[in-house]
C-alpha positions in Angstrom: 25.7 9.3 5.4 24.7 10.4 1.8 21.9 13.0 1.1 19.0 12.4 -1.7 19.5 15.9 -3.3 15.8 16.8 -4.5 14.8 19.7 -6.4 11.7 21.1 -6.6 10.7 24.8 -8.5 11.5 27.7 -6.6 7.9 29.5 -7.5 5.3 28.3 -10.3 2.8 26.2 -10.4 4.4 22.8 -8.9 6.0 25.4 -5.9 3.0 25.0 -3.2 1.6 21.0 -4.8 5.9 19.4 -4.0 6.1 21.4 -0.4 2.4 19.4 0.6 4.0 16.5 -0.7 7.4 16.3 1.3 4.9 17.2 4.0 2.8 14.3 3.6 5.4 12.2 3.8 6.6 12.7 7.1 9.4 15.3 5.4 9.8 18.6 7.6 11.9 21.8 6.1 13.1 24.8 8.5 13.0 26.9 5.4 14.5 30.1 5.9 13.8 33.3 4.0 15.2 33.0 -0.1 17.3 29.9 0.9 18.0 27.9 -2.2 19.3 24.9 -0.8 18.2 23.3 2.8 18.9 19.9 4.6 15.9 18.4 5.9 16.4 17.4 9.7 14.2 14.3 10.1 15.0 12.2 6.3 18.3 11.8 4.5 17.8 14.6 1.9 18.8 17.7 0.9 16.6 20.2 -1.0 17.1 22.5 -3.7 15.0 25.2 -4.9 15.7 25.5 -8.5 14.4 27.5 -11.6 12.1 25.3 -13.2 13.4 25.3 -16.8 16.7 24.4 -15.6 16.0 21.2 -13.4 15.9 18.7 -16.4 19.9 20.1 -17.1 20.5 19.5 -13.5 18.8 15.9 -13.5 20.8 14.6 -16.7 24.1 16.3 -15.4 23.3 14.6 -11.6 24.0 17.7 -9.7 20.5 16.8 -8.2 19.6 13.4 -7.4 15.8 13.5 -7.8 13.1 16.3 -8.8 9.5 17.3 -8.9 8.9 17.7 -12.1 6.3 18.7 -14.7 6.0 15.7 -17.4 5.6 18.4 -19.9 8.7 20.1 -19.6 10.8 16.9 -19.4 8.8 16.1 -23.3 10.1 19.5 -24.5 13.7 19.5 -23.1 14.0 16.1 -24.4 16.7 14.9 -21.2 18.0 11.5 -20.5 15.9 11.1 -17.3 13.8 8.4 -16.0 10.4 9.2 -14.6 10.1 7.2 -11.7 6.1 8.2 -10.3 3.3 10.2 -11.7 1.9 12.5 -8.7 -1.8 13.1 -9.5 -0.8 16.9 -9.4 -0.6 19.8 -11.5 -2.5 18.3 -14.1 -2.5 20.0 -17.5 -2.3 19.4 -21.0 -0.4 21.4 -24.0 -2.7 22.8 -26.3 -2.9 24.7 -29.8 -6.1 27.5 -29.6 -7.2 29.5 -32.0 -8.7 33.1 -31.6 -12.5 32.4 -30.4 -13.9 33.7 -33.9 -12.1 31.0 -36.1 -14.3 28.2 -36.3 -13.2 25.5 -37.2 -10.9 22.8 -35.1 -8.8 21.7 -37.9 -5.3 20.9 -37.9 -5.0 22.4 -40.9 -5.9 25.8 -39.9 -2.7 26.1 -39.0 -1.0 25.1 -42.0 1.0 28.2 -43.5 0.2 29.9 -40.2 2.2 32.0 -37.8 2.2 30.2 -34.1 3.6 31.7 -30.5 4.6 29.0 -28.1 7.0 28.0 -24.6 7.3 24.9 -26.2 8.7 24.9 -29.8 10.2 21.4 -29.3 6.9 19.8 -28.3 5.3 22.1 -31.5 7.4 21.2 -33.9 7.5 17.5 -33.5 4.1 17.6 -33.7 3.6 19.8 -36.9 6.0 17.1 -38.6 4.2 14.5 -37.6 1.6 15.6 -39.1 2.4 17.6 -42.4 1.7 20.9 -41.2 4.2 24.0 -41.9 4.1 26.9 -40.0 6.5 29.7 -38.5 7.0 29.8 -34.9 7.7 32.3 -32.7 9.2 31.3 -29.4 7.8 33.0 -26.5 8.9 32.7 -22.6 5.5 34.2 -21.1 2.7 35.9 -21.8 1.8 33.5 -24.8 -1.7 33.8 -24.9 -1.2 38.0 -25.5 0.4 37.0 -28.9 -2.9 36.7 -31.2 -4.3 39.8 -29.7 -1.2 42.3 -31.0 -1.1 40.5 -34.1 2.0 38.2 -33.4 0.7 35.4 -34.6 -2.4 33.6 -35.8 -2.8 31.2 -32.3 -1.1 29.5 -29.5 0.7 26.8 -28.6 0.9 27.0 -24.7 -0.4 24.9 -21.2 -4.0 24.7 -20.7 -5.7 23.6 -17.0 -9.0 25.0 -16.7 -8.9 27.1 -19.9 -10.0 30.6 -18.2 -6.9 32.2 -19.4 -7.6 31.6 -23.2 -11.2 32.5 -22.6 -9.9 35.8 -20.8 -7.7 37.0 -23.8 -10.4 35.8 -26.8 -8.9 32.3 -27.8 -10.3 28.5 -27.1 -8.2 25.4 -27.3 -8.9 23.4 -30.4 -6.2 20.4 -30.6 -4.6 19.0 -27.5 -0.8 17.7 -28.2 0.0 15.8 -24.9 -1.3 15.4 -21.5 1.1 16.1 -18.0 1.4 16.0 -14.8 3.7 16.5 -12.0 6.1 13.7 -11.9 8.9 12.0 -9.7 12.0 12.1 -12.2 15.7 10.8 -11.1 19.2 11.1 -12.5 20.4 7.8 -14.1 23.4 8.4 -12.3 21.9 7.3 -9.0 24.4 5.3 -6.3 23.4 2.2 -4.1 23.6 4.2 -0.8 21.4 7.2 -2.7 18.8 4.3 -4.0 18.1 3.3 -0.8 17.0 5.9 0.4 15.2 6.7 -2.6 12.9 3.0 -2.0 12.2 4.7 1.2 10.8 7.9 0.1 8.6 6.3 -3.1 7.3 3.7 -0.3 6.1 7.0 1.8 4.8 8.5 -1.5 2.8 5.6 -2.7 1.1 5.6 1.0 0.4 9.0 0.3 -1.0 8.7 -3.0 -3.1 5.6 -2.1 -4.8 7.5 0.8 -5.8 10.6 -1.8 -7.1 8.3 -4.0 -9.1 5.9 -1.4 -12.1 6.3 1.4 -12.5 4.4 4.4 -16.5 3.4 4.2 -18.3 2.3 6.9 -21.7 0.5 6.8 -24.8 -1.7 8.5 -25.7 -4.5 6.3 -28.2 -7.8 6.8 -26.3 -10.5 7.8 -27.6 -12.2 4.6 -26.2 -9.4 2.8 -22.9 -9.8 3.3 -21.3 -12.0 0.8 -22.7 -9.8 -1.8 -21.8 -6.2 -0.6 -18.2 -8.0 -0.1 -18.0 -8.5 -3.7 -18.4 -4.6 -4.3 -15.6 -4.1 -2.0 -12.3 -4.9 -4.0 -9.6 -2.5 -2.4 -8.3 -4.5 0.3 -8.3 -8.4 1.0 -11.8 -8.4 2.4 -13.5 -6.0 4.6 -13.9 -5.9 8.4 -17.3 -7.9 9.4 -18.4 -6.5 13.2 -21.7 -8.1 14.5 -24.0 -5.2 15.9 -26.2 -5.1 19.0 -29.8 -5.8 16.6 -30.0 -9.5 15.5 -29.3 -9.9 11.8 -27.4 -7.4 11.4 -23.5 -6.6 10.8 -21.2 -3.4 10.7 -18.7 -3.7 7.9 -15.8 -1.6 7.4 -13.2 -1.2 3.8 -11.9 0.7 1.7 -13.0 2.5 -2.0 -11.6 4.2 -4.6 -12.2 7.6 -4.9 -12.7 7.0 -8.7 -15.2 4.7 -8.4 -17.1 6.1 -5.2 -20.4 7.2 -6.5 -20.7 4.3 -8.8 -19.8 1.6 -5.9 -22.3 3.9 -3.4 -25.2 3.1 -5.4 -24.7 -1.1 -5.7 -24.0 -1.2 -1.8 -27.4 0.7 -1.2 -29.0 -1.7 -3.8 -27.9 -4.8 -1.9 -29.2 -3.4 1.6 -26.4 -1.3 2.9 -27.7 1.2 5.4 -26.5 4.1 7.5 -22.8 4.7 5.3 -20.3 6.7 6.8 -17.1 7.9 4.3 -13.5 8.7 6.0 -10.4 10.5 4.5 -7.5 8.2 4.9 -4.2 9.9 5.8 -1.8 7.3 5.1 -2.0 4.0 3.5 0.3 1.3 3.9 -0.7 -1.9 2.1 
């Protein structure tokens, strides 16, 4: 039987986020000590711990079937590959900052301007796009150092939380493109491999449902009911249990996480009393 060859990053930032994942989905891995490739036991696949700047070339070549996958990186390697699910990790967005003194957020600061980046692809598209010349300078690591020794005049570079620019003096001004960790796959994919493929994006999309959905809980006036229904959209209806009191009902659904405070305060309006909130594990609609 064919084995889904998946590769995730070896270390980095994706390393600990794709390892919960597979784990999530029912995936189990006997990883032993710097192995670089290991077949998973209870699922048709095979993993492969890869460098990440070198799983886009392994994706468009089909050496590996499927990866986890910063969106970012597949933008700046600019592979044949189709992105098949956004994961709701790893979020981050690539940035231009400036050193924390300059004051103003203009593009146009950096026109004529000497800029350090891990992403001169991404940069330079987006410079041409919008009429700005300036020189970069390619850096593998360390990007935000760059400013600081007189290197250049500011950044190009991943932002999450933005401590690391305030750490070394800079602040993001202009945000290029937005990522995330993503499900990518060869286009070379056979029927056998797609398979199981439908199998393990069904397990995902229970996964991800769950993490972005509660399971709510709630007593509500009988006469209350049609109206706190309405408020409940996530499933088909809701669960109606009559209580021991007279008048009363204990009803049961699902929220998104999103939403939650908002939704909270119209089921208390309408009469709901005594709510309970759940994690969901799985959720298989």
């Amino acid at each position: 039987m064919s084995k889904l060859k998946i590769a995730i990053q070896k270390s980095g930032r994706l390393y600990e986020d794709s390892l919960q994942l597979l784990k999530d989905c029912g995936i189990f891995i006997n990883n032993g000590k710097d192995q670089l490739k290991v077949l998973v036991d209870n699922f048709p696949m095979e993993i492969m711990y890869l460098r990440n700047s070198d799983i886009p070339q392994y994706l468009e070549d089909g050496v590996v079937d499927i990866a986890v996958v910063g969106e970012n990186l597949l933008m700046e390697k600019g592979k044949n590959i189709d992105v098949i699910q956004k994961l709701g990790f790893s979020k981050c967005r690539v940035s231009l900052a400036v050193p924390k003194e300059i004051e103003t957020n203009s593009l146009d600061y950096f026109q004529g301007k000497k800029i350090a980046t891990s992403y001169p692809n991404t940069l330079k598209k987006y410079l041409e796009k919008n009429n700005i010349t300036a020189d970069i300078h390619v850096i593998s690591g360390s990007v935000e150092i760059a400013p600081n020794i007189g290197l250049a005049d500011g950044i190009c570079d991943i932002v999450s939380s933005g401590s690391t620019l305030f750490k070394n003096g800079l602040r993001e001004t202009i945000t290029l493109l937005t990522s995330e960790a993503v499900l990518a796959k060869t286009f070379n994919l056979n029927e056998e491999k797609q398979l199981i493929l439908d199998k393990f994006l069904f397990r995902i999309n229970a996964v991800l449902k769950a993490k972005n959905s509660k399971y709510i809980l709630m007593n509500v006036p009988n006469n209350k009911i049609l109206e706190v229904s309405k408020i409940l959209p996530v499933l088909k209806s809701p669960t109606i249990i009559p209580l021991a009191e007279k008048g009363w009902s204990s009803i049961h659904s699902v929220i998104n996480e999103e939403s939650f405070w908002d939704v909270i305060d119209q089921l208390k309006e309408k009469g709901a009393q005594d709510i309970l909130i759940i994690p969901i594990d799985k959720m298989v609609i």
